[in-house]
N, C-alpha and C positions, 0 to 999 in steps of 0.2 A: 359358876359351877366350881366348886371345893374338887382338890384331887383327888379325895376320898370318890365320892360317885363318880369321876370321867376315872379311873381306877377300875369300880363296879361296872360300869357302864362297859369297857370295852371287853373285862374278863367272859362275861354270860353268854353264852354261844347262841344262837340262832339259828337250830340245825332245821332244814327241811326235809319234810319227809317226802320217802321215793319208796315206791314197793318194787322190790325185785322182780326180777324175772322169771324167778321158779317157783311164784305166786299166784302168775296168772290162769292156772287151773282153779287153784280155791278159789281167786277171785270169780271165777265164773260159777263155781258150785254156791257161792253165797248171793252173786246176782239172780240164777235162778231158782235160789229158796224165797229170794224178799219179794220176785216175779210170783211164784206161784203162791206164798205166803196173802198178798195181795188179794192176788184173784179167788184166794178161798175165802176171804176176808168180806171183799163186795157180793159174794153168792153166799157169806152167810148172813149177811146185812138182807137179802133178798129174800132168806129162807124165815129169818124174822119179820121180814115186814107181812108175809102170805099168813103165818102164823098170827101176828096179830091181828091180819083182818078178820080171821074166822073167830079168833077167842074174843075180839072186841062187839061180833055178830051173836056170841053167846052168854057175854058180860062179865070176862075173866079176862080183860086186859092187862092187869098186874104184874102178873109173872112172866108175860110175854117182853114185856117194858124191861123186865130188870135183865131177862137175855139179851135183849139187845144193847142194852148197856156191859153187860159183858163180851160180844162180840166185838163194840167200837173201843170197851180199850187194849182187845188184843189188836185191831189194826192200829190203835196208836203205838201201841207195845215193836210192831212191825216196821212200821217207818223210822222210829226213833229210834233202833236199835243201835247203830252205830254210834250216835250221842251218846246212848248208855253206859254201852262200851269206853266209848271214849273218857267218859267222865271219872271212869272205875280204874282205867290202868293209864 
């Protein structure tokens, strides 16, 4: 190893991250938005799937299809929020 990289190598920091203390209220208002984000998420997974039985019993299954393909990726949109976040700042 050239003194150039053990140089780079020891400047770069390696900070880890700690969330403060006067956090831990948000942090619980955003645990219980991705909680209840969730549970709206599987009851509307639920409210599509009743929706589809009756429209696929009348032969309009179509548009029920493409709601439920919008329901699954706001719950993807839900769990990965943080990723997202993370990726952006």
């Amino acid at each position: 190893m050239n003194s150039f990289s053990a140089l780079a190598a020891s400047v770069i920091p390696n900070p880890t991250p700690t969330v403060p203390a006067q956090a831990g209220g948000l942090l619980t208002i955003l645990n219980w938005a991705a909680g209840i984000g969730l549970v709206l998420g599987v009851l509307g997974v639920i409210i599509v799937g009743i929706k589809l039985v009756i429209s696929l019993q009348r032969g309009e299954g179509g548009q029920t299809l493409a709601s439920l393909g919008w329901v699954l990726m706001g719950c993807i949109i839900i769990t990965g929020a943080s990723g997202i976040v993370r990726a952006f700042v």
